[in-house]
Structures are given as structure tokens and as C-alpha cells.
N, C-alpha and C positions, 0 to 999 in steps of 0.2 A: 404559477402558484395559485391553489385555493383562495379565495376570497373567505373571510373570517367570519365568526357567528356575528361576534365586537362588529364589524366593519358591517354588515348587511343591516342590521339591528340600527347603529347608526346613521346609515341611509334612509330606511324607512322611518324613524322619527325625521328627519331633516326633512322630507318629503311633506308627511305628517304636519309640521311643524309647517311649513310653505302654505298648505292647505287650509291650515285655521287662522294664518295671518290672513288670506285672502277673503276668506268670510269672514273675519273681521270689520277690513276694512272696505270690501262691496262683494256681491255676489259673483262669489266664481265664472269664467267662461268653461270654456271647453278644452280649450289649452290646457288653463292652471288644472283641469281635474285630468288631462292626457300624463301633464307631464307629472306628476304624483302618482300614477301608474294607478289609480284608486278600480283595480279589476283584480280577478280571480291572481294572486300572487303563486309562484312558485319558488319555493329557493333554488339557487341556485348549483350545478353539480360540485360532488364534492367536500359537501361541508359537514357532511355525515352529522349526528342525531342533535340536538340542542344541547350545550352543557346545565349542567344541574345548577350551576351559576346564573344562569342567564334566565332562569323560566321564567320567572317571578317579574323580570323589564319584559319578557314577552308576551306576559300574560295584560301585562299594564297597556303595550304599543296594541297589541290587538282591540280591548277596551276602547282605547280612542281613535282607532281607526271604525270603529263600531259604529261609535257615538258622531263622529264625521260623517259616516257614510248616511244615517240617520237623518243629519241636519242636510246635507246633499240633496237625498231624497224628498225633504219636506220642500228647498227650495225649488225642484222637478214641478211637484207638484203645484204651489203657487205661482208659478210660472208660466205652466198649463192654463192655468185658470185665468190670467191676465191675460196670455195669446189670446183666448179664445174670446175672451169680451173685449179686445180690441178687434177681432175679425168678424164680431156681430156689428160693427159701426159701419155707415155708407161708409163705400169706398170715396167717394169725391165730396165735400161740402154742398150743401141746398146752394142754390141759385136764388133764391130770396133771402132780401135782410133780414137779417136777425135782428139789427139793431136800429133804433129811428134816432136820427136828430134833431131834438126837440129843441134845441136853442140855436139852431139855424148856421 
């Protein structure tokens, strides 16, 4: 049996839904954005054209998949930017102290 407009709709908020808990509560890995499937979607066969019922939640799911992917990308980017100024630092610690003890 076909998989329903209802039922795929409801998946991708659930998904949706998993993805802003997670940036919520700390920066997504790689996982949480795999398994959110956050890439080019295709529906699935079968479900033939959107009902006139449903545009209006699909036009709303699409919006905040938008605005996810959006906040995704900005942490891409700020992310870049700390890699890279942790890989300007020596790779080993100086060999001289840093620090004196002055009360012996």
C-alpha cells in the first residue's frame, strides 16, 4: 500500500522536530543531520499530486525546514572558523615555562 500525503508530512515534521530539539539543546553532529535526511527530499512513488488540503502544512514544513537548514549552515560555518584557528595553534606545548614560582 501507498504511503499517505498525512503520513510522509508527519514524518518530515518528526524529523524536523528532532533537528531543532538538537540545536536546541547543543550543536548537531553528523548523525542527527544523516538521520533527519536534511538533503535534496524526494516523495515517495505513488502518492500522486499534494491534496488542496495539505498545501498550506506544506508550505509551513518547507518554511522551517528552510530556516533549519539556514541555522545548520551558519553553524557549518562557525565551525570552519574555530577548526581553522585551532589548527593555526603549535601542534605540541613550548618547552619552556610559562609560569614562575615565586613563593617557592
Amino acid at each position: 500500500m501507498a504511503e499517505s500525503w498525512d503520513a510522509v508530512l508527519d514524518r518530515l515534521e518528526t524529523d524536523l522536530a528532532a533537528v531543532e530539539r538538537s540545536l536546541a539543546e547543543r550543536a548537531p553532529t553528523e548523525s542527527d543531520v544523516e538521520a533527519a535526511q536534511l538533503r535534496t527530499w524526494v516523495p515517495p512513488r505513488g502518492l500522486g499530486p499534494l491534496p488542496d488540503r495539505l498545501i498550506d502544512r506544506a508550505r509551513e514544513l518547507a518554511a522551517a525546514q528552510a530556516r533549519v537548514a539556514e541555522r545548520l549552515d551558519l553553524l557549518h560555518t562557525a565551525t570552519a572558523h574555530q577548526l581553522s584557528a585551532l589548527r593555526s595553534l603549535p601542534a605540541t606545548p613550548p618547552r619552556t615555562p610559562v609560569f614562575v614560582d615565586v613563593r617557592g
